[in-house]
TORDOSE-430170 format. One record per residue: residue number from 1; residue in one letter; x, z, y of N, C-alpha, C, O in turn. Coordinates in Angstrom, 1 decimal, padded with zeros to 4 digits, always signed. Example, Ala and Ser with C-alpha at 12.3 -4.5 7.8 and 13.67 -1.06 7.14 Angstrom:
BEGIN
n_res_nx_nz_ny_cax_caz_cay_cx_cz_cy_ox_oz_oy
1_a_+013.2_+007.8_-005.7_+012.3_+007.8_-004.5_+013.2_+007.8_-003.3_+014.2_+008.5_-003.3
2_s_+012.8_+007.1_-002.2_+013.7_+007.1_-001.1_+012.9_+007.9_+000.0_+013.4_+008.0_+001.1
This chain:
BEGIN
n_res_nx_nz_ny_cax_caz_cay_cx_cz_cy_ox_oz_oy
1_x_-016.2_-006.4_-001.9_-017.2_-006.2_-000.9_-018.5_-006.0_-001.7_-018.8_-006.8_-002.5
2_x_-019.3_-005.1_-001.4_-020.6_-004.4_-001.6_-021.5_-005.3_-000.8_-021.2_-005.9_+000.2
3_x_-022.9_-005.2_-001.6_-024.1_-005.5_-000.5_-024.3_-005.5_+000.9_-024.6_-006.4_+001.7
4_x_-024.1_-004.1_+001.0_-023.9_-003.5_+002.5_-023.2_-003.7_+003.0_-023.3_-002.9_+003.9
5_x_-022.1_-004.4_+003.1_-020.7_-004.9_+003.7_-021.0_-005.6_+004.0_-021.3_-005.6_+005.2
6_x_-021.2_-006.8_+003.1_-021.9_-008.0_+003.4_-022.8_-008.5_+004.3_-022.7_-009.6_+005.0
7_x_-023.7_-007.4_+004.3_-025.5_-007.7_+005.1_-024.7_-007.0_+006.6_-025.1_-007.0_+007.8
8_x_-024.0_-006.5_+006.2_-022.8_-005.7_+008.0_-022.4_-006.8_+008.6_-022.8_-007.0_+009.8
9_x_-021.5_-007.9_+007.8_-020.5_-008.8_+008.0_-021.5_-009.9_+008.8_-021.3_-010.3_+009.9
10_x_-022.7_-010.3_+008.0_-023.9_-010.8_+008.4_-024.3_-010.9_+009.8_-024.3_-011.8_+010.6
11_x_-025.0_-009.2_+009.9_-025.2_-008.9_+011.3_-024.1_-009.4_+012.1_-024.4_-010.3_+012.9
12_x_-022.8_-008.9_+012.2_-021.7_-009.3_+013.1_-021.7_-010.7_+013.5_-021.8_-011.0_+014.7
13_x_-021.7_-011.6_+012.5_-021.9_-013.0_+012.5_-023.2_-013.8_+013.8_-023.2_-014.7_+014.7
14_x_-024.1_-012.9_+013.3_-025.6_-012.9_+013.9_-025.2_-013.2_+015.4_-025.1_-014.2_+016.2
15_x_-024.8_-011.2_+015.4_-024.5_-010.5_+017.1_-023.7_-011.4_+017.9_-023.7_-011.4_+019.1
16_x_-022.9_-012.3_+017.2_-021.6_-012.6_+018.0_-022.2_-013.7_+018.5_-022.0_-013.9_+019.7
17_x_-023.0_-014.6_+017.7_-023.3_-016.2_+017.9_-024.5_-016.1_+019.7_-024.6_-016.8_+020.7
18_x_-025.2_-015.0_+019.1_-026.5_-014.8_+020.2_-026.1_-014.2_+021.5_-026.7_-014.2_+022.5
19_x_-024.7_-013.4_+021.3_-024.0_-012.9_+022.4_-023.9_-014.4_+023.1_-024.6_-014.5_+024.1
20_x_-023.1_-015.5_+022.7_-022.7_-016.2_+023.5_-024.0_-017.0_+024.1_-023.9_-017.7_+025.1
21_x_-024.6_-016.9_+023.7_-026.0_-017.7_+024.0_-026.3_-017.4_+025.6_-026.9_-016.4_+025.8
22_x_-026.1_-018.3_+027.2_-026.6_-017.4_+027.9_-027.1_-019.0_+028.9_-026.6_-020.1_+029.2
23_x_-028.7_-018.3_+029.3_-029.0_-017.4_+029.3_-029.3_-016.8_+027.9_-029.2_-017.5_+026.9
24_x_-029.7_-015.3_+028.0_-029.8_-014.6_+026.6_-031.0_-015.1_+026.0_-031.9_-015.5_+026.8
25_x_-031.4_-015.2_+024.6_-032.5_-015.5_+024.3_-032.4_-014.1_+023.5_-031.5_-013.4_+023.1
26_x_-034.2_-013.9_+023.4_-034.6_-012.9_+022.6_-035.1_-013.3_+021.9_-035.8_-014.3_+021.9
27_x_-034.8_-012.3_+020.8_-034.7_-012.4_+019.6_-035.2_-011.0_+018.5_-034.8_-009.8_+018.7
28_x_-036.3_-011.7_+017.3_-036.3_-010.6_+016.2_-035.9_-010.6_+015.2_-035.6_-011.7_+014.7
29_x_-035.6_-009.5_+014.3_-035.4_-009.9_+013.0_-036.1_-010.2_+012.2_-036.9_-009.3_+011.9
30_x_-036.2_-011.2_+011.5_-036.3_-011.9_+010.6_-036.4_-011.1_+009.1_-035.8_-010.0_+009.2
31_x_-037.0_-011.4_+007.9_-037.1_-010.7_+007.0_-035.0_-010.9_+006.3_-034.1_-011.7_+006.4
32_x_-035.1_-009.4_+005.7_-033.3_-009.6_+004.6_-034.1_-009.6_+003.3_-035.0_-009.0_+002.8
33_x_-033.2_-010.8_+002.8_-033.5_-011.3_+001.1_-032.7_-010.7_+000.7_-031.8_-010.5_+001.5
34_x_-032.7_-010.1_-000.7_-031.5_-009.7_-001.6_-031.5_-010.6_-002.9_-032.6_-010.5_-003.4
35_x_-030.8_-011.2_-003.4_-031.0_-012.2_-004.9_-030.1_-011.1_-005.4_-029.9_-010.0_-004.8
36_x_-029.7_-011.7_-006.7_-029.1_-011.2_-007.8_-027.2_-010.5_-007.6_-026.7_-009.6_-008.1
37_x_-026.8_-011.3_-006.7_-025.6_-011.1_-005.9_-025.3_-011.4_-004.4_-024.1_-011.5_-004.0
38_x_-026.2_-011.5_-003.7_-026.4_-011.8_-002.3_-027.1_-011.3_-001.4_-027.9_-010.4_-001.8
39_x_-027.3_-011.5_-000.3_-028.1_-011.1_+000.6_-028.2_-012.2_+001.9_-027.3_-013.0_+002.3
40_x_-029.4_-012.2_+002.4_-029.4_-013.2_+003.4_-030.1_-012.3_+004.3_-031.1_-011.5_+004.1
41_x_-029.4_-012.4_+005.6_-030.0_-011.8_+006.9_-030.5_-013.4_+007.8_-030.2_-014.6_+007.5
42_x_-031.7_-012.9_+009.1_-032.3_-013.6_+009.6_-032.4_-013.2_+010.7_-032.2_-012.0_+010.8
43_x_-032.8_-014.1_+011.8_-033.5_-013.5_+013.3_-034.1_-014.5_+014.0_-033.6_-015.6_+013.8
44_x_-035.1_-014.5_+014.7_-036.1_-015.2_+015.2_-035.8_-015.7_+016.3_-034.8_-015.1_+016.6
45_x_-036.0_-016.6_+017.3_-035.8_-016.2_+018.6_-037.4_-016.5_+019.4_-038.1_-017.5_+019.5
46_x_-037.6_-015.3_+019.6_-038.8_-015.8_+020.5_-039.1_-016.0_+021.8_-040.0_-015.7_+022.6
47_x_-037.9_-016.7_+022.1_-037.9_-017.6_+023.6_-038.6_-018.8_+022.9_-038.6_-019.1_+021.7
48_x_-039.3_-019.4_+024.0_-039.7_-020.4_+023.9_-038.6_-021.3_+024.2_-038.1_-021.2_+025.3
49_x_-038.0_-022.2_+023.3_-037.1_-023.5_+023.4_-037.8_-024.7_+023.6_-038.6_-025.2_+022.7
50_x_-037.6_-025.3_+024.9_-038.4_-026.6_+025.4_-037.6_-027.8_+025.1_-036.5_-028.0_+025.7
51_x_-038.2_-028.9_+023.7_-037.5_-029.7_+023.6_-036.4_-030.4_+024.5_-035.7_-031.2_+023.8
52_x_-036.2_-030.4_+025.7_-034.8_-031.0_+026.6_-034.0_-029.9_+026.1_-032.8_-030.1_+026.2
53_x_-034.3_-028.6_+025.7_-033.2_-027.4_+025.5_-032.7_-027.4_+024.5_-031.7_-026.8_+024.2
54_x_-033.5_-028.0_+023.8_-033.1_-027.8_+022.0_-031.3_-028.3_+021.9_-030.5_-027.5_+021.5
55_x_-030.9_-029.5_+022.3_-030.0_-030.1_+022.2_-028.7_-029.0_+022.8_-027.8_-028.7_+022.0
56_x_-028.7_-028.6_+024.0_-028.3_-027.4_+024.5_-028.0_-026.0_+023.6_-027.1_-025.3_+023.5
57_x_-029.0_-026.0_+023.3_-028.7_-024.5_+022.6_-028.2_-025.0_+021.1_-027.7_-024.0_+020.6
58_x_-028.0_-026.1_+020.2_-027.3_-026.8_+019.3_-025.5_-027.1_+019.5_-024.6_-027.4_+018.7
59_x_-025.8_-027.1_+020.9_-024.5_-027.3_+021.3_-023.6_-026.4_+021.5_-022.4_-026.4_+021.3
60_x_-024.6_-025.5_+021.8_-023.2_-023.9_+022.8_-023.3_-023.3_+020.8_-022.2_-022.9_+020.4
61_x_-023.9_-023.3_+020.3_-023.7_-022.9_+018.7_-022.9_-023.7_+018.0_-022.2_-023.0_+017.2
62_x_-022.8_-024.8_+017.9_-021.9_-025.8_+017.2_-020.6_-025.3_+018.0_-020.1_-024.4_+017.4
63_x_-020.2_-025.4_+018.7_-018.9_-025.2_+019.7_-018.6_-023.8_+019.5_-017.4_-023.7_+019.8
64_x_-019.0_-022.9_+019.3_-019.1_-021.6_+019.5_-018.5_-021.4_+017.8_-017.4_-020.8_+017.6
65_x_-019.2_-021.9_+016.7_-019.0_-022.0_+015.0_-017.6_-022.5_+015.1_-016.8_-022.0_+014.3
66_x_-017.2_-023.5_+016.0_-016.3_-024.3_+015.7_-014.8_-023.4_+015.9_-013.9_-023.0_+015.2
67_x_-015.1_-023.3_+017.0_-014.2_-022.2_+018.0_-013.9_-021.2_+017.1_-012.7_-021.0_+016.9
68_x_-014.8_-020.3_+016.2_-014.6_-019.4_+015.6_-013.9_-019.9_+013.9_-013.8_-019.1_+012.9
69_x_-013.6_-021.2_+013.8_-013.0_-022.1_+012.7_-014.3_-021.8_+011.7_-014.0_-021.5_+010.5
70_x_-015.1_-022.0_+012.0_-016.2_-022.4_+010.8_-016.2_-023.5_+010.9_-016.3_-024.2_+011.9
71_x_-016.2_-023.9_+009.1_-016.1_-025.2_+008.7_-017.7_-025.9_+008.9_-018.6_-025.2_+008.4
72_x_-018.2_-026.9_+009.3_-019.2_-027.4_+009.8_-019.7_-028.7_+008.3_-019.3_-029.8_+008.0
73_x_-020.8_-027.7_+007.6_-021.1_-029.0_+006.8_-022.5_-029.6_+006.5_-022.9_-030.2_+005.5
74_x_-022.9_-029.3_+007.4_-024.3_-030.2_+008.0_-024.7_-030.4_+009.5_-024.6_-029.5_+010.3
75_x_-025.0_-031.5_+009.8_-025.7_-031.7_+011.1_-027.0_-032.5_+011.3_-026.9_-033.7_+011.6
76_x_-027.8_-032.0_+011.3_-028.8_-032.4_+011.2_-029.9_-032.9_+012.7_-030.9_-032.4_+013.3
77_x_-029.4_-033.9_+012.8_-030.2_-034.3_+014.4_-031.0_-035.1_+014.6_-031.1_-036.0_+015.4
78_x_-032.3_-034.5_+013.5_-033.8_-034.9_+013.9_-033.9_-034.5_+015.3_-033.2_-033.7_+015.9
79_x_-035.0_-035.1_+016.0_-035.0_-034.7_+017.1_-036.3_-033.9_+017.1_-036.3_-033.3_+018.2
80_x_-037.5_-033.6_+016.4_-038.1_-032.7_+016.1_-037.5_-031.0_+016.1_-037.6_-030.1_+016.9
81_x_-036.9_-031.3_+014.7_-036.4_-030.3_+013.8_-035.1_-030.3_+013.7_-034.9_-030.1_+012.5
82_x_-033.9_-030.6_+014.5_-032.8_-030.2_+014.3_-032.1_-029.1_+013.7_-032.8_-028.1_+013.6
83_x_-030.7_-029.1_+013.2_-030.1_-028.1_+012.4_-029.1_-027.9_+012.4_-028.8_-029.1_+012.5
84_x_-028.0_-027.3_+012.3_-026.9_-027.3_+011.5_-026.3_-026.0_+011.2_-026.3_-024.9_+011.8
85_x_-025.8_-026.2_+009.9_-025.2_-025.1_+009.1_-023.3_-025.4_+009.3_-022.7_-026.1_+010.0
86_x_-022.9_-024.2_+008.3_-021.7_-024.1_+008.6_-021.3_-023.0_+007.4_-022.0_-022.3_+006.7
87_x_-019.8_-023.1_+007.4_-019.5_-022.2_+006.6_-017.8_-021.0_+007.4_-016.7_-021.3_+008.0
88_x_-018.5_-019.6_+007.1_-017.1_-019.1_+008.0_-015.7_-019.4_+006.5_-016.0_-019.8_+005.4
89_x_-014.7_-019.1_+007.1_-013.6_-018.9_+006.6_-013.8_-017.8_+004.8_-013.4_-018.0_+003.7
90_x_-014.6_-016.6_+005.4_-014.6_-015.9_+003.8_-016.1_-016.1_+003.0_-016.9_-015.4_+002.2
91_x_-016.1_-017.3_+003.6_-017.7_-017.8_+002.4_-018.9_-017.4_+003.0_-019.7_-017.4_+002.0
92_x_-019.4_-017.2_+003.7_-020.5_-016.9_+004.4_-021.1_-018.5_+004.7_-020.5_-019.3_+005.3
93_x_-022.3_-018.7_+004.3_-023.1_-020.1_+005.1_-024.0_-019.1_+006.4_-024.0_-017.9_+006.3
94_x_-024.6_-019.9_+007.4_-024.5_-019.7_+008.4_-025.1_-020.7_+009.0_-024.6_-021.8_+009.1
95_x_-026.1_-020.6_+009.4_-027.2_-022.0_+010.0_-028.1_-021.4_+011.0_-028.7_-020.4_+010.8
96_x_-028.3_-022.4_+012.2_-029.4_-022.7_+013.0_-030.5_-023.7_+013.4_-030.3_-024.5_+014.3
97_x_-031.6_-023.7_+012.6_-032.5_-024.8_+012.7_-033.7_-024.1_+013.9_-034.0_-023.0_+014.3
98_x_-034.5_-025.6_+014.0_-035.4_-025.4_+014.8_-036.4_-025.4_+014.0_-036.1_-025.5_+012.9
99_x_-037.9_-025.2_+014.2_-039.1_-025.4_+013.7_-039.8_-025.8_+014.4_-039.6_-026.3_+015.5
100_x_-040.8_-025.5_+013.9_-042.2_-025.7_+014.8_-042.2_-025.1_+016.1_-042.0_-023.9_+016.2
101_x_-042.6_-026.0_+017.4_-042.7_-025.6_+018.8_-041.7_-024.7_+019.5_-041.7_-023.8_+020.4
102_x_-040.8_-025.4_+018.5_-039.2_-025.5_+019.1_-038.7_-023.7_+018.8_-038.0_-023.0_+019.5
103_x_-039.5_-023.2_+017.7_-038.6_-021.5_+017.6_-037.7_-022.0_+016.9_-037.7_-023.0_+016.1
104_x_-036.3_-021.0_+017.4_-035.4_-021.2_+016.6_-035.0_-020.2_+015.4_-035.1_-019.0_+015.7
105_x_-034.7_-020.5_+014.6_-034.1_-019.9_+013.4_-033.1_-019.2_+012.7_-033.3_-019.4_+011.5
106_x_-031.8_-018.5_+012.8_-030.6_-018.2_+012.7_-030.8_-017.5_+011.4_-031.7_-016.7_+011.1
107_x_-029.7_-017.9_+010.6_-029.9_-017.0_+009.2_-027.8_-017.2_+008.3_-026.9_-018.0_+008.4
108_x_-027.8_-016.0_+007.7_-026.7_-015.6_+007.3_-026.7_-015.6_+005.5_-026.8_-014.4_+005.2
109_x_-026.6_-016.2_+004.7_-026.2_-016.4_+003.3_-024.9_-015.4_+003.0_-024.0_-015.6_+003.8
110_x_-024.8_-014.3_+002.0_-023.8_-014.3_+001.8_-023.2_-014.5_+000.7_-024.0_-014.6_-000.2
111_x_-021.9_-014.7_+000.3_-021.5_-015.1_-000.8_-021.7_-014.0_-001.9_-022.1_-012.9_-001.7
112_x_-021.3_-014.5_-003.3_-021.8_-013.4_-004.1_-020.8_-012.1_-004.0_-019.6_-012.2_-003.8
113_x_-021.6_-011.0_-004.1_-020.4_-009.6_-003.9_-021.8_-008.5_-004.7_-023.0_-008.6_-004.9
114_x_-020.4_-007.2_-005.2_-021.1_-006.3_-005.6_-022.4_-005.5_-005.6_-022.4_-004.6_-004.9
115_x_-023.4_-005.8_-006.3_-024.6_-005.5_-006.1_-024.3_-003.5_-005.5_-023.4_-002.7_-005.7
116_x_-025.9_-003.4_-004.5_-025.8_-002.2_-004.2_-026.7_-002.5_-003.3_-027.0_-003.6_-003.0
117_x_-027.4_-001.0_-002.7_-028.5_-000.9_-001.9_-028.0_-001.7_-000.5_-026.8_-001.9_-000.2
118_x_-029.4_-001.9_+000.3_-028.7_-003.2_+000.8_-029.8_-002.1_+002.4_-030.9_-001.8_+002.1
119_x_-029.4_-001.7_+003.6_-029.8_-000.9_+004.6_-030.6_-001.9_+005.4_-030.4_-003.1_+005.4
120_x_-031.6_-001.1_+006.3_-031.9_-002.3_+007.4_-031.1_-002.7_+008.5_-030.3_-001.8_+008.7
121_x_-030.7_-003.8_+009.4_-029.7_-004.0_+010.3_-030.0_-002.9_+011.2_-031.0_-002.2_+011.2
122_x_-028.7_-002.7_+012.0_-028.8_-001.8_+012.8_-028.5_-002.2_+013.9_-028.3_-001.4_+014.8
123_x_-028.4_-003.8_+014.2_-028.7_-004.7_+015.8_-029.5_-004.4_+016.2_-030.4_-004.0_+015.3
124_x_-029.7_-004.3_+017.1_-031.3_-003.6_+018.4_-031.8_-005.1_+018.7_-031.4_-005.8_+019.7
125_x_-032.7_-005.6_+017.9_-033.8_-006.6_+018.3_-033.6_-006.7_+020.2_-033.1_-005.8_+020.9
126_x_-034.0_-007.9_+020.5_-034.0_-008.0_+021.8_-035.7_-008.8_+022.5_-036.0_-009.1_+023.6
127_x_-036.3_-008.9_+021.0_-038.0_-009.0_+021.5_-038.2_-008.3_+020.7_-037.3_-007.7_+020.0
128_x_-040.0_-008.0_+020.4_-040.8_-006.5_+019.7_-040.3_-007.0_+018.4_-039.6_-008.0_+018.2
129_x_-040.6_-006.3_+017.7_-040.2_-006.2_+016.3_-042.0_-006.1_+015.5_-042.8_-005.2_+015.6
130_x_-042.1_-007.2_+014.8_-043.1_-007.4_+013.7_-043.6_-006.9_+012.5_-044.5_-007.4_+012.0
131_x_-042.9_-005.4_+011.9_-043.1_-004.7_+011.3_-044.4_-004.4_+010.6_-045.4_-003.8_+011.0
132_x_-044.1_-005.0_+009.3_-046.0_-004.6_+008.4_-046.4_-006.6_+008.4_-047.2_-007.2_+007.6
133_x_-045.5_-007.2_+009.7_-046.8_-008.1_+010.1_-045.9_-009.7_+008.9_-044.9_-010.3_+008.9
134_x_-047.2_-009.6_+008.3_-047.3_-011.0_+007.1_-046.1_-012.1_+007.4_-045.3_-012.6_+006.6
135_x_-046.4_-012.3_+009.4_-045.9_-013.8_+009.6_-045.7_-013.4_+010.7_-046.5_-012.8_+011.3
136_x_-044.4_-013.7_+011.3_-043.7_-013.8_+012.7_-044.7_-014.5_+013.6_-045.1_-015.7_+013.3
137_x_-044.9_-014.1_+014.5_-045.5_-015.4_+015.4_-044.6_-016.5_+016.3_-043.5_-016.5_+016.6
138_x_-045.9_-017.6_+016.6_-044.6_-018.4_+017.4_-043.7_-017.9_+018.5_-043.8_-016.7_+018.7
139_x_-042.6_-018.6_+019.3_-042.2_-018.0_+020.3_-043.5_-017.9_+021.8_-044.3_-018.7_+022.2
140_x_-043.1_-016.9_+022.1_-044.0_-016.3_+023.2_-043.1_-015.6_+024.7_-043.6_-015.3_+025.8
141_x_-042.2_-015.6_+024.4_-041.1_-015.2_+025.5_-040.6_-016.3_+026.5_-039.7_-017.0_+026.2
142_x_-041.3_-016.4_+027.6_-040.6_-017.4_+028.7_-039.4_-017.7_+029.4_-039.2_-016.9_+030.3
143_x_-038.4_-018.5_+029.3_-037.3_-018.4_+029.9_-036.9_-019.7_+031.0_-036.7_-020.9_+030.6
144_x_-036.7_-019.3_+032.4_-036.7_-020.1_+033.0_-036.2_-021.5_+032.8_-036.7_-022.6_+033.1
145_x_-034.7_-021.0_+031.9_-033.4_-021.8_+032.0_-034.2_-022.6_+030.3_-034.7_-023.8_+030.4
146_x_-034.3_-022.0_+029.2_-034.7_-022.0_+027.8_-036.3_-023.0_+027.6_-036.7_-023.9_+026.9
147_x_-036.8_-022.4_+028.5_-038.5_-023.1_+028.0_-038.7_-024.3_+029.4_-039.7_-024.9_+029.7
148_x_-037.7_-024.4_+029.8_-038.1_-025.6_+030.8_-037.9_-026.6_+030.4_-037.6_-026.8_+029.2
149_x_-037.9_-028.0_+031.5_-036.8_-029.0_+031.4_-035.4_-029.1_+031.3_-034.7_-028.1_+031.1
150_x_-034.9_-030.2_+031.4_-033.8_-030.8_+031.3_-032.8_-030.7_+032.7_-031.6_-031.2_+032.8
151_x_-033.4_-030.2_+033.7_-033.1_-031.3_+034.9_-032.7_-029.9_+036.0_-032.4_-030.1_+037.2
């Protein structure tokens, strides 16, 4: 497997997790790293996640990783900044943390494979796309179900 296989296998990974997510959150891409033998894909979500939801959307992702036999080797349940990573079946790490004012974070590690030009995703963003721009901003997208309460 090539770069571009990889940063493919990546996106799929991405697509599949955010499909199950419903309601849908929107979401951008995130900057792709390339190291020396790797590549890491990313995506934003700029729904606003209202701390009672955070727990919720940790959950349908954990179950969802699980479901798909990814091996589960962090869990991280600050209640700020929660996280958890994971690993699929052909070596891929794989994580969702929170940050600041509850944006969430999804990102794809891949394991080492054949260097080679590495393309932009070809997933269709589901909020604007930040292009040129230094720093993503916070989430700004309202969602009834996502940026509310608990209750």
């Amino acid at each position: 497997m090539d770069m571009q296989a990889a940063a493919e296998r990546s996106d799929a990974i991405l697509d599949a997790v955010l499909h199950e997510i419903r309601p849908e959150l929107r979401w951008t891409h995130g900057p792709t790293t390339v190291g020396s033998c790797d590549v890491s894909r990313r995506r934003v979500v700029m729904t606003e996640i209202s701390a009672e939801r955070r727990g919720n959307l940790l959950g349908v992702v954990d179950r969802f990783w699980r479901e798909s036999e990814y091996r589960m080797t962090v869990v991280n349940n600050d209640a700020e900044f929660p996280a958890i990573y994971a690993r699929t079946n052909d070596g891929f790490g794989v994580r969702l943390r929170i940050g600041g004012e509850g944006q969430a974070f999804f990102q794809v590690d891949t394991p080492c494979v054949r260097e080679s030009e590495v393309a932009d995703s070809t997933s269709r963003a589901t909020a604007p796309l930040y292009e040129g721009a230094e720093f993503i901003p916070r989430p700004d997208i309202h969602s009834d179900f996502w940026s509310g309460g608990g209750g």
